[in-house]
VOBA-1610 file (N, C-alpha, C; in pm, whole numbers, padded with zeros to 5 digits, always signed):
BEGIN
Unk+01582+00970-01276Unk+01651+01053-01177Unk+01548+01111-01080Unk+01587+01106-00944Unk+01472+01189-00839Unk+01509+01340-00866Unk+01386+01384-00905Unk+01415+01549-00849Unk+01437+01581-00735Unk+01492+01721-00759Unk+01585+01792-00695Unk+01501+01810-00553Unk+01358+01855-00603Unk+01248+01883-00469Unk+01242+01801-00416Unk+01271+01665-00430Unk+01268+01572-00330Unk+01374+01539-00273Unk+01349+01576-00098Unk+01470+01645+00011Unk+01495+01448+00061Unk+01679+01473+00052Unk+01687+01298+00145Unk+01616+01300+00312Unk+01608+01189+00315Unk+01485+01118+00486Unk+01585+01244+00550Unk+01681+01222+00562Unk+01830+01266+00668Unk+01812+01410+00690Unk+01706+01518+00610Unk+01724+01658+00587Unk+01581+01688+00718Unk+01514+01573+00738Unk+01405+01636+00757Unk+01379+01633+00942Unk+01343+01766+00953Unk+01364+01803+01107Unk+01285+01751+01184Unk+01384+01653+01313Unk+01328+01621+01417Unk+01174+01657+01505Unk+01187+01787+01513Unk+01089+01819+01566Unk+00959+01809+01505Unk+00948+01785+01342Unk+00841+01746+01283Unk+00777+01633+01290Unk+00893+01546+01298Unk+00857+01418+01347Unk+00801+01369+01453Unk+00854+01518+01530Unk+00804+01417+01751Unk+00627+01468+01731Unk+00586+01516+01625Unk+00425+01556+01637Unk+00360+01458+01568Unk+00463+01322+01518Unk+00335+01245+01415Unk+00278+01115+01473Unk+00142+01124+01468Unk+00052+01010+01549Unk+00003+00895+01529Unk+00101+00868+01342Unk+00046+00731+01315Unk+00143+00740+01138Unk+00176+00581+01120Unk+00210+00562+00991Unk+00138+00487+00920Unk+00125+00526+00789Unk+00046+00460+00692Unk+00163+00383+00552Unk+00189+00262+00553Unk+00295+00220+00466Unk+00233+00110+00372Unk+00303+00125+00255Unk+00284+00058+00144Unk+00317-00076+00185Unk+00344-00195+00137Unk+00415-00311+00150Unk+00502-00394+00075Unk+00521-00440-00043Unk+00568-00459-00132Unk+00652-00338-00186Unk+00791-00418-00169Unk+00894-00355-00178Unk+00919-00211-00126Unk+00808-00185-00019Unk+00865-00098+00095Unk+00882-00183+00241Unk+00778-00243+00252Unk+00855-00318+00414Unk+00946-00494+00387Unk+00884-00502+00211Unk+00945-00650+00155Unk+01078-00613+00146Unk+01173-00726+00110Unk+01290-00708+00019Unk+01291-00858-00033Unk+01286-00860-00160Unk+01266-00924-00224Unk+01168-01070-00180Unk+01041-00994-00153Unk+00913-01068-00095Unk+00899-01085+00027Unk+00998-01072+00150Unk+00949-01129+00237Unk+00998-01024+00279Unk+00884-01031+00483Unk+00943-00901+00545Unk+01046-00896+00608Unk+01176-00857+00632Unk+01293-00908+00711Unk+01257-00858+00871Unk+01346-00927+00926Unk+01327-00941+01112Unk+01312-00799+01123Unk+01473-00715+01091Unk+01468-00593+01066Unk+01352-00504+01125Unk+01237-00540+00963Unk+01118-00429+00958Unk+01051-00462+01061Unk+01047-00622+01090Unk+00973-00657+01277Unk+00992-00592+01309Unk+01078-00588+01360Unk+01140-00502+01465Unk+01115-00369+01482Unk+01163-00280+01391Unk+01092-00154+01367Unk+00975-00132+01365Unk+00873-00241+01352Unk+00704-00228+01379Unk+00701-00230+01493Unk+00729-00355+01598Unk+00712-00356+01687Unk+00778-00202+01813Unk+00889-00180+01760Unk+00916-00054+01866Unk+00858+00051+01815Unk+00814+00078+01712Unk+00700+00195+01619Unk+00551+00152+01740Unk+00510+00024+01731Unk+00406+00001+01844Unk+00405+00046+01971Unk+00513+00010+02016Unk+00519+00026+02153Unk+00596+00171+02187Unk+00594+00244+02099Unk+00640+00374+02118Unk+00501+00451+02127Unk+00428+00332+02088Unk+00236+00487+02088Unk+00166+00514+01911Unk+00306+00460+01856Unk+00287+00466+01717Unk+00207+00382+01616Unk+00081+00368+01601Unk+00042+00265+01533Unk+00090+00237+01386Unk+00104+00173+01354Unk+00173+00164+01154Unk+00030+00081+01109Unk-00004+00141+00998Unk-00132+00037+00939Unk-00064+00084+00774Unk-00055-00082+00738Unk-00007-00094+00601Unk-00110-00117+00510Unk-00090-00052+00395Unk-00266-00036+00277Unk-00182-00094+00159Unk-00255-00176+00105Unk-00147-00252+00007Unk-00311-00278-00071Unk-00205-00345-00206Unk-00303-00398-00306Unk-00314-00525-00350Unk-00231-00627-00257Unk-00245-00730-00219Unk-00373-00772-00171Unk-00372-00905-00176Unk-00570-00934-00164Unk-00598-00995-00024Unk-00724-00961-00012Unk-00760-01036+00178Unk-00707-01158+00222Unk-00698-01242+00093Unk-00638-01397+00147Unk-00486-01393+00225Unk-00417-01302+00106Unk-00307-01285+00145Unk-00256-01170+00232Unk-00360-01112+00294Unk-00301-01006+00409Unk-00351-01058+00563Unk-00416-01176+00520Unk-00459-01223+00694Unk-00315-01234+00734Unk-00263-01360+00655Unk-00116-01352+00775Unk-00054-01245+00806Unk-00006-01194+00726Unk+00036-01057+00785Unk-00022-00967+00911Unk-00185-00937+00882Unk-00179-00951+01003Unk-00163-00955+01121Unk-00246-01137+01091Unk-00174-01217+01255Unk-00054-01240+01277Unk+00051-01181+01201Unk+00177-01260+01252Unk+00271-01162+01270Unk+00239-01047+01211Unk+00318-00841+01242Unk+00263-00798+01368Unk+00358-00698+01388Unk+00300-00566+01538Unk+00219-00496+01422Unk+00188-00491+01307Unk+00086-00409+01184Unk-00036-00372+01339Unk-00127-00251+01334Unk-00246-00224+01401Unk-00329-00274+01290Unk-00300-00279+01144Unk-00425-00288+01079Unk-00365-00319+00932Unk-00432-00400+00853Unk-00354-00398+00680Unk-00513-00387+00646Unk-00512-00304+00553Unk-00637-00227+00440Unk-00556-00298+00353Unk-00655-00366+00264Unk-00579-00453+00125Unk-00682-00434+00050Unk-00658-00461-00077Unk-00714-00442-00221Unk-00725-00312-00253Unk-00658-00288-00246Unk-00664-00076-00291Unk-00805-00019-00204Unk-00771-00038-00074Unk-00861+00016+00035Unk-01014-00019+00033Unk-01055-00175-00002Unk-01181-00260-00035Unk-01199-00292+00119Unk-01125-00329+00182Unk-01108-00433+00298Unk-01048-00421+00391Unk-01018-00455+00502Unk-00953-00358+00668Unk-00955-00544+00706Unk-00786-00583+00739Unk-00800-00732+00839Unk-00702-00609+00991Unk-00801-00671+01095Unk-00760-00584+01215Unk-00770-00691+01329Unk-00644-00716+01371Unk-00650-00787+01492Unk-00623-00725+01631Unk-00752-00744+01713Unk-00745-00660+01825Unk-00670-00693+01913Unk-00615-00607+02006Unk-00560-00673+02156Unk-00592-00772+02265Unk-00552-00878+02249Unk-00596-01003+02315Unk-00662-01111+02242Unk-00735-01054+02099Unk-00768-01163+02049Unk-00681-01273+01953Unk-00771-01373+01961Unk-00700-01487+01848Unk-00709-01476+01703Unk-00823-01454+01689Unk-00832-01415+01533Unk-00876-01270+01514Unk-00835-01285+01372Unk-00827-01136+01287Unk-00975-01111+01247Unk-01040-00986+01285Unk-01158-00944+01244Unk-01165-00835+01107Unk-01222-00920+00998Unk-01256-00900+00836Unk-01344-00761+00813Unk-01294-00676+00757Unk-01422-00626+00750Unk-01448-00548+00633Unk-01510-00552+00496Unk-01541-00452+00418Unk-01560-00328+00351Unk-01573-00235+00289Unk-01628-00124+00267Unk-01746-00164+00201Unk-01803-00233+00082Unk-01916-00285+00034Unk-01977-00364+00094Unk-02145-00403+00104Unk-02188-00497+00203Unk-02221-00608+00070Unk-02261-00737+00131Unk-02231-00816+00034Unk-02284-00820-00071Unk-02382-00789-00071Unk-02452-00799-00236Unk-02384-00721-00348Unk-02335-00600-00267Unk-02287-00524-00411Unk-02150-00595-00440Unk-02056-00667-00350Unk-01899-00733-00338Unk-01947-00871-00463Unk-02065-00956-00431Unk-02115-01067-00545Unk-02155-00999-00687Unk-02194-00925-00682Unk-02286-00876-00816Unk-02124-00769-00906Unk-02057-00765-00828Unk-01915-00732-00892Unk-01834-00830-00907Unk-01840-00986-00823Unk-01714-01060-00864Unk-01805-01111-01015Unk-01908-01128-01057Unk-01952-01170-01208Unk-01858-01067-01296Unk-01903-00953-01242Unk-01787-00821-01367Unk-01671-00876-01370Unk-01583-00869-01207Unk-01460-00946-01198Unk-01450-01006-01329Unk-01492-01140-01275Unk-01465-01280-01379Unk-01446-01238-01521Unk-01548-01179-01547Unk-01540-01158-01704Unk-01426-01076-01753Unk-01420-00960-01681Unk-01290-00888-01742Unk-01171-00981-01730Unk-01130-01003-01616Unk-01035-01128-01613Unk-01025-01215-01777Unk-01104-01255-01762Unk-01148-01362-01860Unk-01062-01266-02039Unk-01122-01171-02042Unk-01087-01095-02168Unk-00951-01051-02119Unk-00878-01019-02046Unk-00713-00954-02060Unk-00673-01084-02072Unk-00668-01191-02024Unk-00580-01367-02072Unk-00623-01358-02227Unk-00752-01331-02273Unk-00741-01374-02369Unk-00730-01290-02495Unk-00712-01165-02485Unk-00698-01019-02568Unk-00508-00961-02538Unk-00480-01015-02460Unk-00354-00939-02477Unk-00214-01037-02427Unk-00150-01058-02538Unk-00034-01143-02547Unk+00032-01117-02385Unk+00061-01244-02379Unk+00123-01250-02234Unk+00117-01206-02082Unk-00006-01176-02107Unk-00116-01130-01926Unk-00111-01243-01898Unk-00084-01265-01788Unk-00121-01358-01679Unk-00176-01309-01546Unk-00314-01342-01471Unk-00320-01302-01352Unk-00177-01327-01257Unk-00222-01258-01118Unk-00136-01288-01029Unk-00182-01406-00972Unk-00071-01479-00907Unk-00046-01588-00847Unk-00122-01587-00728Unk-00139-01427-00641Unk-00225-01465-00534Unk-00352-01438-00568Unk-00383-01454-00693Unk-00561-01431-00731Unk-00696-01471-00646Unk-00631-01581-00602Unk-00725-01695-00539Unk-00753-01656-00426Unk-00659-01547-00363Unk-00734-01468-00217Unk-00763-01343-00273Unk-00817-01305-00368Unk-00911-01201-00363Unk-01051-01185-00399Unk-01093-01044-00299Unk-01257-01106-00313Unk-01325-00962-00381Unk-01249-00882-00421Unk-01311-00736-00495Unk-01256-00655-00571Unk-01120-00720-00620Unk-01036-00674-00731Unk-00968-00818-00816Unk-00888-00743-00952Unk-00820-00844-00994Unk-00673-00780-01030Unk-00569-00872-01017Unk-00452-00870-01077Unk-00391-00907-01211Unk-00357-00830-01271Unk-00237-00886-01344Unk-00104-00870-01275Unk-00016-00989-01311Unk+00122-00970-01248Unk+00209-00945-01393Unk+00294-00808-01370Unk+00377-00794-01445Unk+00497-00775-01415Unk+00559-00811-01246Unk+00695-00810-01280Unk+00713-00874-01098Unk+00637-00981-01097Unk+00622-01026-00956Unk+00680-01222-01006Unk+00598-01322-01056Unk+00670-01422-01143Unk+00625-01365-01292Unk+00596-01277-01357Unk+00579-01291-01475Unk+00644-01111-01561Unk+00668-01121-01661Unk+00727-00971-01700Unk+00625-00954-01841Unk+00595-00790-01818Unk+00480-00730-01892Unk+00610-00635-01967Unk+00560-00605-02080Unk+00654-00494-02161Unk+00606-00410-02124Unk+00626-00254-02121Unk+00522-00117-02032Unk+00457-00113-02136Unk+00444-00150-02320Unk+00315-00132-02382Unk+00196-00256-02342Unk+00244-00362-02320Unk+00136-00506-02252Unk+00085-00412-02106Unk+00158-00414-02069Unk+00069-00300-01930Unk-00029-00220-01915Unk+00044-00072-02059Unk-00084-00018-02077Unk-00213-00065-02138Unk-00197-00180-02257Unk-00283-00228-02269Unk-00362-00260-02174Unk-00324-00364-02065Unk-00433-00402-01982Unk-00516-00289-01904Unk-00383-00201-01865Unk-00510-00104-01772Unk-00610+00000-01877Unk-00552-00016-02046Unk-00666+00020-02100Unk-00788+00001-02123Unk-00763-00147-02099Unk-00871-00275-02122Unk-00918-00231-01959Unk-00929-00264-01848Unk-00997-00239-01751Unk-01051-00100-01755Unk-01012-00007-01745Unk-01067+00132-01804Unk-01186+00131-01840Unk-01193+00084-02021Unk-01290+00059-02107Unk-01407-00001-02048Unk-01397-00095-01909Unk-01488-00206-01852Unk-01525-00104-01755Unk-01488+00068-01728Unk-01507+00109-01637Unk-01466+00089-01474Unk-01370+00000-01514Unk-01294-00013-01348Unk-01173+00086-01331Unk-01156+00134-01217Unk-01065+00178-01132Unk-00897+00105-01171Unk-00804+00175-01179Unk-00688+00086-01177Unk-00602+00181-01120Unk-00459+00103-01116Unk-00376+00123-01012Unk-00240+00016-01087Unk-00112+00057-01083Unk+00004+00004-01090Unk+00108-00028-01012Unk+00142-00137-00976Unk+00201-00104-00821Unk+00353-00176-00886Unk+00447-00156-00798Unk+00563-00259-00846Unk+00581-00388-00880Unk+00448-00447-00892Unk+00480-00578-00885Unk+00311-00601-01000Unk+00207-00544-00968Unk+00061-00586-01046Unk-00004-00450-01131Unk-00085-00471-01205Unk-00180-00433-01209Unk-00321-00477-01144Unk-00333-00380-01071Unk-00473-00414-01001Unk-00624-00311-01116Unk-00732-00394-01099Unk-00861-00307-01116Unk-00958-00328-01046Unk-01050-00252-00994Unk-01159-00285-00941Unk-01303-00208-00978Unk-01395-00219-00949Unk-01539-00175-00936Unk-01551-00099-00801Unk-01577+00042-00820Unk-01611+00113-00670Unk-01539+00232-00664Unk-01564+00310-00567Unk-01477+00456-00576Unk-01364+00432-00486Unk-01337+00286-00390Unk-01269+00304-00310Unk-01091+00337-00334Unk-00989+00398-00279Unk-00873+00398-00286Unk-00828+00359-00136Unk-00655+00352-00186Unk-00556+00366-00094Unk-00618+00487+00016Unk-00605+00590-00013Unk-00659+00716+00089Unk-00784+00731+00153Unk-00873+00628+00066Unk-01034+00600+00128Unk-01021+00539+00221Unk-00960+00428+00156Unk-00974+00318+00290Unk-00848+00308+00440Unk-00782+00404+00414Unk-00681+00424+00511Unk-00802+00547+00606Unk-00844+00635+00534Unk-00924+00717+00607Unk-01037+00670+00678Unk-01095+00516+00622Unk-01225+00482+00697Unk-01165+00420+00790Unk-01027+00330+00806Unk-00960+00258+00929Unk-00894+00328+00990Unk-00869+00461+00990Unk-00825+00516+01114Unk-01002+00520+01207Unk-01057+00614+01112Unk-01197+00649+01189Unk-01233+00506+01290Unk-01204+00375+01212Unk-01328+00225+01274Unk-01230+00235+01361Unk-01062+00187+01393Unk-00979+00162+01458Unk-00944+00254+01619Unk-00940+00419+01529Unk-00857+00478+01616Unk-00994+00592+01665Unk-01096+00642+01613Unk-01119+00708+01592Unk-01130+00846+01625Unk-01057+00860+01444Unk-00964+01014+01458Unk-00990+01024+01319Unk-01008+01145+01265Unk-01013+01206+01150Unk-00924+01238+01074Unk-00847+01132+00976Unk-00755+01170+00928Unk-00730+01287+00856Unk-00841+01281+00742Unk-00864+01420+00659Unk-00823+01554+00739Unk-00890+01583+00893Unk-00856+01657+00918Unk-00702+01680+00988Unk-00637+01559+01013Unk-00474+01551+01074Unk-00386+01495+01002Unk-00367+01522+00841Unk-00310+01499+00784Unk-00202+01504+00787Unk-00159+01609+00854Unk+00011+01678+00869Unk+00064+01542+00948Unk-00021+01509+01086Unk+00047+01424+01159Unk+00073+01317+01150Unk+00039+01275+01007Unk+00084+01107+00973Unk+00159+01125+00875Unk+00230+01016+00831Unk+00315+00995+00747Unk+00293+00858+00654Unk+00318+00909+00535Unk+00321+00770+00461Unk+00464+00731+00395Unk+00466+00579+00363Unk+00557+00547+00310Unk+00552+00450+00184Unk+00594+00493+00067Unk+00578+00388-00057Unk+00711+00414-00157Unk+00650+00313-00241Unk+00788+00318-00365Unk+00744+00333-00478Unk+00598+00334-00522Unk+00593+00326-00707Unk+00458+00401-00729Unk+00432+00406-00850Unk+00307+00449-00914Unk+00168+00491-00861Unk+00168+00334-00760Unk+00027+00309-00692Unk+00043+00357-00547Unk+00134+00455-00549Unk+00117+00538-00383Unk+00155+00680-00422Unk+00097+00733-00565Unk+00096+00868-00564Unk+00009+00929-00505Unk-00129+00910-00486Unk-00243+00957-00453Unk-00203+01012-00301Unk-00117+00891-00262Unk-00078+00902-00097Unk+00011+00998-00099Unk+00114+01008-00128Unk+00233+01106-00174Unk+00207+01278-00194Unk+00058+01264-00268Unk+00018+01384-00249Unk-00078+01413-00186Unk-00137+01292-00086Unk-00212+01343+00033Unk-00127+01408+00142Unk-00015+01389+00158Unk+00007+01373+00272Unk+00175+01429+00310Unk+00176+01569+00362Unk+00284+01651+00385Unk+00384+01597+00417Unk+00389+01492+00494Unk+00505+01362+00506Unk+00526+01240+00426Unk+00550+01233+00364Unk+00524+01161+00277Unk+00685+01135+00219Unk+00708+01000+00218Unk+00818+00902+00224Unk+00843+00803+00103Unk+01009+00814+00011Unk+00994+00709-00082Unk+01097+00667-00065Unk+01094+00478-00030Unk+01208+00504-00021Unk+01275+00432-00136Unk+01435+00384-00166Unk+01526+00472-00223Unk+01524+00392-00356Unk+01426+00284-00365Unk+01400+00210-00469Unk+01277+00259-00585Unk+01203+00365-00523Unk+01124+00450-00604Unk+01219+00497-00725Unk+01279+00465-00685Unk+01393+00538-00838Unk+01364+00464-00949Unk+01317+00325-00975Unk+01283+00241-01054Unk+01197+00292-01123Unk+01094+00366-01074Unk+00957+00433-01146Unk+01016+00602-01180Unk+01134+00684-01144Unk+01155+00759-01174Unk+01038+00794-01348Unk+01062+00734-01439Unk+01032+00765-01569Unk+00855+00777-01592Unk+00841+00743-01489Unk+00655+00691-01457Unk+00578+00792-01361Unk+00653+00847-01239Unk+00599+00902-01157Unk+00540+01063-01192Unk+00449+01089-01128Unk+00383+01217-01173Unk+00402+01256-01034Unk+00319+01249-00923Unk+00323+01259-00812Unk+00446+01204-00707Unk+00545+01290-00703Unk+00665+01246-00605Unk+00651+01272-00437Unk+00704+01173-00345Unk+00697+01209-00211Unk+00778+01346-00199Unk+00743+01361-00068Unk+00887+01515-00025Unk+01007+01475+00010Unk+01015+01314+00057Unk+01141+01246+00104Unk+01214+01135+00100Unk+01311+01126+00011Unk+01350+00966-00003Unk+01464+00905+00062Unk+01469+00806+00132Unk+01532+00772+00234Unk+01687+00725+00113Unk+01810+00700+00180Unk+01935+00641+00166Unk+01935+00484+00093Unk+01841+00400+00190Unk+01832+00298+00152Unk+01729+00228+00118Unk+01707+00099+00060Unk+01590+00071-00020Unk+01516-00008+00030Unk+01403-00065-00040Unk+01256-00152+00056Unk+01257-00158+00235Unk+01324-00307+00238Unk+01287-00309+00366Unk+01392-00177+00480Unk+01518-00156+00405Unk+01557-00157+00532Unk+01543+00013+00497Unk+01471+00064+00364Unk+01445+00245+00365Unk+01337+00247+00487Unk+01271+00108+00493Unk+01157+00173+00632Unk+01181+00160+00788Unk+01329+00095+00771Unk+01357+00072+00906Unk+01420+00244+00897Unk+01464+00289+00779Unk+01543+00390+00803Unk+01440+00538+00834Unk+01326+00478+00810Unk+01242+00624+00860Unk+01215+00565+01001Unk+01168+00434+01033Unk+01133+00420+01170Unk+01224+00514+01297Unk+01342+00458+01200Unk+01431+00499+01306Unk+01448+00657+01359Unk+01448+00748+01290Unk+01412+00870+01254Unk+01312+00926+01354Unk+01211+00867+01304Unk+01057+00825+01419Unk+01143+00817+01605Unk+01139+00732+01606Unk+01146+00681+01689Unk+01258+00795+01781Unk+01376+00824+01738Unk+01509+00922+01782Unk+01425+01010+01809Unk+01333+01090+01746Unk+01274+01180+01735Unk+01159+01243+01866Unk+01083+01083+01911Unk+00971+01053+01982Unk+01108+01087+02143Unk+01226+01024+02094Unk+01320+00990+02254Unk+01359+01169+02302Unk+01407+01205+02194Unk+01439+01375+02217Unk+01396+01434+02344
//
């Protein structure tokens, strides 16, 4: 059940909205519905763009698989691997420019750790399977537990016990377990791509952005950030969540984010 403190999208006043200067959104199963992004959420990116609004989506999806996205969204920017990596395609160009938080030596001398832990959750805990998009990542790893494959929530905790123990970082998102090597997060690396992109200090203009997610792995965000958006499929993690947004929209994944765009946007016309 959502608590009570958490007010529906529909309560929250216009005028708060006409002051915000940028969105920060999850992806999976907030701009997906059932994997893919619908025209819909286009759409709502693109007039979120061209309203002044940049949207940069931070996901825990891996670099291979956030180039297209990308090149092929009004997105200003996708931060992927739990804020490892920034793909940013500029205005006018053809291709998408890559860019890191680690420089390379320390990104190699961690995919050996990678490998190995990998290596021990396939073979220590009944029914782990990496994720399917493994093969595009270059500074974390997945397990998939409810993306093609289903984890029981004790096989789950196991694994992120097992990464733990190896000293990595983890994270649960609706669809993986992610771990990595490094201090970086969701809120790190959204904070270093506003600075490279926009540069503006998020830390210090927190009020004026907004985020949007649905599960576990966007609490950190949820309680960064005074706007802060779930939409209506977060209910799934009800039993899991520690950290709740302030606002959960009517409707679910893709079209709960058309339903804040829109909000946005009425708001910006006022």
């Amino acid at each position: 059940m959502i608590p009570l403190s958490v007010a529906p999208w529909s309560r929250c006043e216009p005028r708060r909205l006409a002051g915000v200067r940028g969105v920060l959104t999850d992806i999976d199963d907030t701009l997906t519905t059932e994997g893919a992004i619908p025209m819909g959420v286009v759409a709502a990116l693109a007039a979120l763009r061209e309203s002044g609004l940049p949207v940069i989506a931070v996901t825990g999806r891996p670099m291979g698989w956030s180039r297209a996205l990308a090149e092929q969204t009004p997105l200003a920017a996708v931060v992927a691997e739990n804020g490892a990596v920034a793909l940013v395609r500029e205005a006018g160009a053809d291709a998408v420019r890559v860019e890191y938080v680690d420089p390379e030596p320390v990104r190699r001398a961690n995919a050996e750790r990678l490998r190995a832990v990998a290596a021990r959750i396939v073979a220590e805990i009944s029914e782990a399977t990496l994720s399917q998009d493994s093969f595009g990542r270059v500074t974390d790893i997945a397990v998939d537990h409810a993306e093609f494959n289903h984890l029981a929530p004790a096989r789950i905790a196991d694994v992120v016990a097992l990464m733990k123990s190896e000293g990595m970082n983890t994270t649960v998102s609706s669809i993986h377990v992610n771990g990595w090597f490094g201090a970086h997060s969701k809120l790190s690396g959204a904070t270093w791509i506003v600075r490279r992109l926009l540069g503006l200090d998020l830390a210090a203009e927190r009020d004026k952005w907004l985020y949007v997610g649905d599960s576990t792995n966007d609490e950190l965000m949820f309680a960064s950030f005074p706007l802060s958006v779930g939409v209506a499929n977060i209910a799934d993690f009800a039993d899991r969540l520690r950290q709740w947004p302030a606002y959960v929209t009517s409707l679910d994944r893709g079209r709960g984010f058309v339903e804040v765009a829109e909000a946005l946007l009425a708001a910006r016309d006022a």
